[in-house]
N, C-alpha and C positions, 0 to 999 in steps of 0.2 A: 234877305238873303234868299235867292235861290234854291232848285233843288240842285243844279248840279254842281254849284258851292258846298252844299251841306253834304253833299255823297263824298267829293274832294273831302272836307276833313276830317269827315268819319274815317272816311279810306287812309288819309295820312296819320290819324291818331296811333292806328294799330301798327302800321308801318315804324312808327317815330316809337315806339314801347318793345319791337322787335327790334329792330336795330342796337337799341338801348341794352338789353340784353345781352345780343349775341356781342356787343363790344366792350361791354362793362369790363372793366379791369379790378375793380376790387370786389376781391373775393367775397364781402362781407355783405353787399350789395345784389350780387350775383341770384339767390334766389328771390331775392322780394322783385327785378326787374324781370326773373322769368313768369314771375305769378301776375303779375299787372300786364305782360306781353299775354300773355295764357289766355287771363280774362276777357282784353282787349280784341284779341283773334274770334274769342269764342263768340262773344257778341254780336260781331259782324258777323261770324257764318250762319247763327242763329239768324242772322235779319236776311241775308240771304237768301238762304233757305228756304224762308215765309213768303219770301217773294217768288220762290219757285226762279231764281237767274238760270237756269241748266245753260250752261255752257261758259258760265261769267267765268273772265280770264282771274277776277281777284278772287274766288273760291279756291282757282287751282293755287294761286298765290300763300293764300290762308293756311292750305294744306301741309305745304311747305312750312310753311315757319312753324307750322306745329311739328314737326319732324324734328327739323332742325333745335327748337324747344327743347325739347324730349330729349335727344341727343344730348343739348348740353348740358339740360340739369342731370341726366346719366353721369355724365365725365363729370361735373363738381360733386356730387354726392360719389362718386368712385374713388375721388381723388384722395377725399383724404388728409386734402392740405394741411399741416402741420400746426399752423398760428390756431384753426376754430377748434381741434379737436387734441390740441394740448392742455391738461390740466394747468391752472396756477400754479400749484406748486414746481411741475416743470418749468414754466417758463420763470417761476421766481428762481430755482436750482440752475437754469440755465444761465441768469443774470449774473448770478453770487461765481459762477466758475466764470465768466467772460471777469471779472474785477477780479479775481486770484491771479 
C-alpha cells in the first residue's frame, strides 16, 4: 500500500466516525459515536500537527467537526431526553397506567 492510500484512509476513518455521529439516530448510541469520532479527529490533528501541514485544508476540516462535536454532545446532554433519564420505576408506573 502506498502513502497516498494510507493518508486516503486515515483521512476517511475520521470522516466515516464523524458522520456516524452527527447522523446517529439512537439516542443510546449517540455519545459512545461522539467519543470514538472525538478520538478519531484527535489523532489526526495530532499526526498533523507533527508534520507541521500549515495550511492542510483537512485540519481546517478536523476543526469543524470538532465544533460541530461539541455542539452536539451539548444538545444530547441538554436534552434531557426522557427514556435515559427516567427512573424504572417511572417507566414501570408509566406501563401499569397505559393497561388501566
Amino acid at each position: 500500500m502506498n502513502e497516498n492510500d494510507r493518508r486516503s484512509q486515515v483521512v476517511q476513518s475520521w470522516k466515516q466516525l464523524y458522520r456516524a455521529a452527527v447522523l446517529e439516530t439512537n439516542m443510546e448510541l449517540i455519545p459512545r459515536r461522539i467519543l470514538e469520532a472525538r478520538k478519531a479527529a484527535g489523532e489526526r490533528v495530532v499526526h498533523l500537527i507533527r508534520q507541521a501541514a500549515d495550511g492542510e485544508p483537512e485540519l481546517q476540516d478536523l476543526v469543524y467537526a470538532s465544533v460541530v462535536l461539541n455542539e452536539l454532545n451539548r444538545e444530547f446532554q441538554s436534552a434531557g431526553h426522557a427514556e435515559t433519564k427516567r427512573s424504572t420505576s417511572e417507566v414501570q408506573a408509566e406501563g401499569v397506567n397505559k393497561t388501566v
